[in-house]
Each structure stands twice: as C-alpha cells, then as structure tokens.
C-alpha positions in Angstrom: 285.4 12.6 -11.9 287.3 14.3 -14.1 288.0 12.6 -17.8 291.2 12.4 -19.8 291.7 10.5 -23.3 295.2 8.3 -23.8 296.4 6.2 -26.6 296.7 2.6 -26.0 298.2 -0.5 -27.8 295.9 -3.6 -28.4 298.0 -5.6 -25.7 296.7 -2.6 -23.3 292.8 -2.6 -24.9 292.8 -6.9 -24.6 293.9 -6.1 -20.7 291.1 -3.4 -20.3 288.7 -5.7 -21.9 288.9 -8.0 -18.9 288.4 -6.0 -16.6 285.0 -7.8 -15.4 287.1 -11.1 -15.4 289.5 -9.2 -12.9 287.0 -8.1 -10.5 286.3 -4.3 -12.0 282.7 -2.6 -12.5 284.6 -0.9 -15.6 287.4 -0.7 -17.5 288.0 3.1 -15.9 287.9 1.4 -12.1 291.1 -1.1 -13.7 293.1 1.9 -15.0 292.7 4.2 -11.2 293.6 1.0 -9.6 296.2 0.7 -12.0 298.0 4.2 -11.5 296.5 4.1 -7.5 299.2 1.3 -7.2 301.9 2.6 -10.2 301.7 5.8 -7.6 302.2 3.8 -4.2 304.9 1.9 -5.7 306.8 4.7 -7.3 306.5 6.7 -3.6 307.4 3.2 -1.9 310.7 3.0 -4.4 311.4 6.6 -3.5 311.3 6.3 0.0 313.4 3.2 -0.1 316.0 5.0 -1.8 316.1 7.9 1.0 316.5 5.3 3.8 319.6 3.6 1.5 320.8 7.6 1.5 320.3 8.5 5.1 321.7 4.9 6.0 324.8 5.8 4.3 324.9 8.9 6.2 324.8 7.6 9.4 326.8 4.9 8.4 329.9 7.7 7.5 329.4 10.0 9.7 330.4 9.5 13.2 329.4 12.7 15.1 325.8 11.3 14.1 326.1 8.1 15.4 327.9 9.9 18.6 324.9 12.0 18.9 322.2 9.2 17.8 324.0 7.1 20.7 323.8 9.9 23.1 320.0 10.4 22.8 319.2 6.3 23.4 321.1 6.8 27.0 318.5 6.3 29.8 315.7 4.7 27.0 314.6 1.2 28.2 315.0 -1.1 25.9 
C-alpha cells in the first residue's frame, strides 16, 4: 500500500484513537473505510443528481416520452 501523510485536528486524532473501539485493526483501516464510503457516497450523490437531470428531460420533452412510449408497445407487463 502506498503511504501519504495529512494534517489532522485533535477532534480527528481522538476519532482515530478509537479505532479499536470501532471495530478497526488500525487507525489506517478507519481512514480507507472512511474515504471507501466519503467515495460511494459522493458517486451515489452524483448519480442522484443525473437521474433528477434526465427526469427533467423526459419530463419536458415530449418526442421522448413519444418515443419511450413507443418502445414499451408489445412488452408484457
């Protein structure tokens, strides 16, 4: 693994001090879990904001929902 050295405050170090308490082997284990789930929300939040985007497409643009209704004929339900 590759290594990296960051600044923290003390509210941060207390945090990484427990990282036994919370169920880590060490405090570098907390911090990847940390940013593994900082990244999957941040790409969760982003997705969520293209579906808002193509929903207001669709939701203005009436050729696509022509077309969207076109392609369900014939599909069971």
């Amino acid at each position: 693994m590759l290594q990296t050295k960051i600044t923290l405050d003390e509210t941060n170090v207390a945090f990484l001090n427990n990282y036994q308490r919370l169920g880590f082997r060490d405090r570098s284990a907390l911090v990847r879990a940390a940013l593994d789930r900082m990244q999957a929300d941040m790409e969760r939040q982003r997705l969520e904001a293209s579906a808002v985007l193509y929903a207001e497409v669709y939701r203005t643009d009436s050729e696509l929902q022509q077309l969207t209704e076109a392609a369900l004929v014939g599909w069971p339900e």
